[in-house]
C-alpha positions as a LaTeX table, in Angstrom:
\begin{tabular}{lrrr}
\hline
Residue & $x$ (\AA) & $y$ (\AA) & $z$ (\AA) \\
\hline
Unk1 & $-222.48$ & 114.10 & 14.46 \\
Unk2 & $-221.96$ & 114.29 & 10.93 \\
Unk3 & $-219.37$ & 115.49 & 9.07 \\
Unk4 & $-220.95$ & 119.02 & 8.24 \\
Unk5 & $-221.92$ & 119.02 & 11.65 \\
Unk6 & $-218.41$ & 118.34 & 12.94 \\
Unk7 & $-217.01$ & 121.30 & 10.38 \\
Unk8 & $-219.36$ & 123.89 & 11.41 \\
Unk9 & $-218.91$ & 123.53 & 15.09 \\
Unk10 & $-215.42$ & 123.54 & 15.14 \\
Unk11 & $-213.62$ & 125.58 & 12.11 \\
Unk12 & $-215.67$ & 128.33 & 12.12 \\
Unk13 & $-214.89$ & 129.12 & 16.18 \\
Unk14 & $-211.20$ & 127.68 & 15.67 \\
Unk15 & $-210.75$ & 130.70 & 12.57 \\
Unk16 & $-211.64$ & 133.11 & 15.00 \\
Unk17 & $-215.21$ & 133.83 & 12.75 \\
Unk18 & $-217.72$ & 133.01 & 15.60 \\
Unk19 & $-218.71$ & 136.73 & 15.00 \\
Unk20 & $-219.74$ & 136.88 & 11.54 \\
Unk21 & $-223.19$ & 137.39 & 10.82 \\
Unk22 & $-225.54$ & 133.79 & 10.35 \\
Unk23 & $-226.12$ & 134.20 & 6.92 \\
Unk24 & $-221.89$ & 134.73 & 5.94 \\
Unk25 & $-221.61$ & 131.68 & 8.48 \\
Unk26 & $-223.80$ & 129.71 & 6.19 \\
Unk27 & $-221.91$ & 131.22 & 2.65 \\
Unk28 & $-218.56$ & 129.98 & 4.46 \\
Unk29 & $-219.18$ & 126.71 & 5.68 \\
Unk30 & $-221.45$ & 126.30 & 2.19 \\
Unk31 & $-218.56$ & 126.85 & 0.05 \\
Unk32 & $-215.88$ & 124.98 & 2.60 \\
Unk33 & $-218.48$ & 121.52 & 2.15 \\
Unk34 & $-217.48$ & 122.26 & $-2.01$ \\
Unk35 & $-214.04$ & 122.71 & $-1.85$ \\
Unk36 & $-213.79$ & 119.41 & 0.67 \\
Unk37 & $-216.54$ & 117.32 & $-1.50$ \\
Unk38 & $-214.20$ & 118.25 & $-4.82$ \\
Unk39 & $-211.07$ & 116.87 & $-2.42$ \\
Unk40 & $-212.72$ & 113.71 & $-1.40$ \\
Unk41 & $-214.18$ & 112.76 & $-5.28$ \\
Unk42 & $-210.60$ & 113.31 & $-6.47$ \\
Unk43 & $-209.09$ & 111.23 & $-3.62$ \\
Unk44 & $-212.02$ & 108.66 & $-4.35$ \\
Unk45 & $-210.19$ & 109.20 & $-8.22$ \\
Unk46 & $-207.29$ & 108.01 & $-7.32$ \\
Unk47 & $-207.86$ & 104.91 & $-5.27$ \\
Unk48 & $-210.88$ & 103.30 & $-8.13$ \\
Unk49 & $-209.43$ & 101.15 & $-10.64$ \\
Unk50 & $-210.53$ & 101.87 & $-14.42$ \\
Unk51 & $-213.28$ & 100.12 & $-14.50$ \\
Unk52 & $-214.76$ & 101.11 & $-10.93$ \\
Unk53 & $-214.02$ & 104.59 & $-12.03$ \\
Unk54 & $-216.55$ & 103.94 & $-15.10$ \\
Unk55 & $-219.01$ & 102.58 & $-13.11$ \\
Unk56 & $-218.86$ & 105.19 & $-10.79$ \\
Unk57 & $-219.18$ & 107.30 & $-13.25$ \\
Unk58 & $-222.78$ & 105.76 & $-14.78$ \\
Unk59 & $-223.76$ & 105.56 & $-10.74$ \\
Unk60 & $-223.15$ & 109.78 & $-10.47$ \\
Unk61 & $-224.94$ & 110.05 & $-13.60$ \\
Unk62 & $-228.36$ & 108.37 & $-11.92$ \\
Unk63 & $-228.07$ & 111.39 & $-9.78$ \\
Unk64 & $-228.89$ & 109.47 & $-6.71$ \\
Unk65 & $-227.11$ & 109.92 & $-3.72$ \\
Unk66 & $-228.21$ & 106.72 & $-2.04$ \\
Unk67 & $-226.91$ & 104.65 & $-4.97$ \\
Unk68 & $-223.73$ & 107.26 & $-4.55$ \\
Unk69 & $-222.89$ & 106.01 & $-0.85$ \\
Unk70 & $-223.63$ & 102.33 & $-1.36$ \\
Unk71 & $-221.28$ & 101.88 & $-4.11$ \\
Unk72 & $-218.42$ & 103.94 & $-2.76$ \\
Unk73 & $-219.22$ & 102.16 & 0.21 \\
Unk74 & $-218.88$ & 98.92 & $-1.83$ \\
Unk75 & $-215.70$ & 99.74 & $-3.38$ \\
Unk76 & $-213.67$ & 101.73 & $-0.67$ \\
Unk77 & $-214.18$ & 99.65 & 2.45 \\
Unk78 & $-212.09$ & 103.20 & 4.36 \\
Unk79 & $-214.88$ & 105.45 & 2.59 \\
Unk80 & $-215.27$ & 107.15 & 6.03 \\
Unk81 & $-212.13$ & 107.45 & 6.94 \\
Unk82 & $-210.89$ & 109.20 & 3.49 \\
Unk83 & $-213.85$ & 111.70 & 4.66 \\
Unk84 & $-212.94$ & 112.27 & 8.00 \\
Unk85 & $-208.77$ & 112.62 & 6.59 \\
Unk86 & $-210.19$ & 115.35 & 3.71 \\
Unk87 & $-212.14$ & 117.27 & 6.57 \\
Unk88 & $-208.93$ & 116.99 & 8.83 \\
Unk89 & $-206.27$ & 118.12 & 6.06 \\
Unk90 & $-208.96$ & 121.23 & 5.10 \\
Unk91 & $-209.05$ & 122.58 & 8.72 \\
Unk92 & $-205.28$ & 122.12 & 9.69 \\
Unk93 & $-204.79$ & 123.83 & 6.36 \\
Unk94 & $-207.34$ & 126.79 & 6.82 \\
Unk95 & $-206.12$ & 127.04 & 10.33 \\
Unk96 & $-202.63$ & 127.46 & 9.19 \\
Unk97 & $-203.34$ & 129.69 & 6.76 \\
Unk98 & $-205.27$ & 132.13 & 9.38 \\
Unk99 & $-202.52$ & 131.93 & 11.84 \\
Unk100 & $-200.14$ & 132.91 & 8.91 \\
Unk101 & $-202.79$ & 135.93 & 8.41 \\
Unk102 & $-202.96$ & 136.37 & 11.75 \\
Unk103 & $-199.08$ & 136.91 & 12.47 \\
Unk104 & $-198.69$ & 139.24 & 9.21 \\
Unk105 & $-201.14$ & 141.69 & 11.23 \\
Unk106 & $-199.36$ & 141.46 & 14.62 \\
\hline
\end{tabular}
């Protein structure tokens, strides 16, 4: 399962929003994939050295995302893992945050 996949399934049933209609499903989970992508690039950031972060730079600008994955791929030999730890530090934060919601409204 990807990682989309993986975020959809679970975060959307785990913040209680299983009911909301398809299409606000889609908005959420659509804007959740930009806030983690914009977590993951700057953790990608901060591991490159100056000159990887250059290149990586001239490899976004070829607007490819094939190229994309092979190099960070390439460089960060725990690519995956820095995904699956973004996805995992977004959901325990959104589910904190709901519970925090949730006990204001008890």
């Amino acid at each position: 399962m990807d990682s989309k996949d993986f975020l959809q399934k679970n975060l959307i049933d785990e913040l209680g929003l299983q009911d909301l209609p398809e299409n606000k499903k889609q908005e959420l989970i659509s804007r959740i994939g930009d806030l983690i992508q914009q977590n993951i690039v700057l953790r990608i950031l901060g591991e490159l050295n100056e000159a990887d972060k250059e290149e990586f730079d001239k490899v976004l600008s070829a607007k490819s995302p094939q190229k994309t994955l092979v190099f960070l791929q390439t460089k960060l030999p725990n690519f995956e893992e820095i995904i699956k730890e973004e996805i995992s530090k977004f959901k325990e934060s959104a589910i904190a945050k709901m519970q925090a919601i949730a006990g204001l409204n008890a």
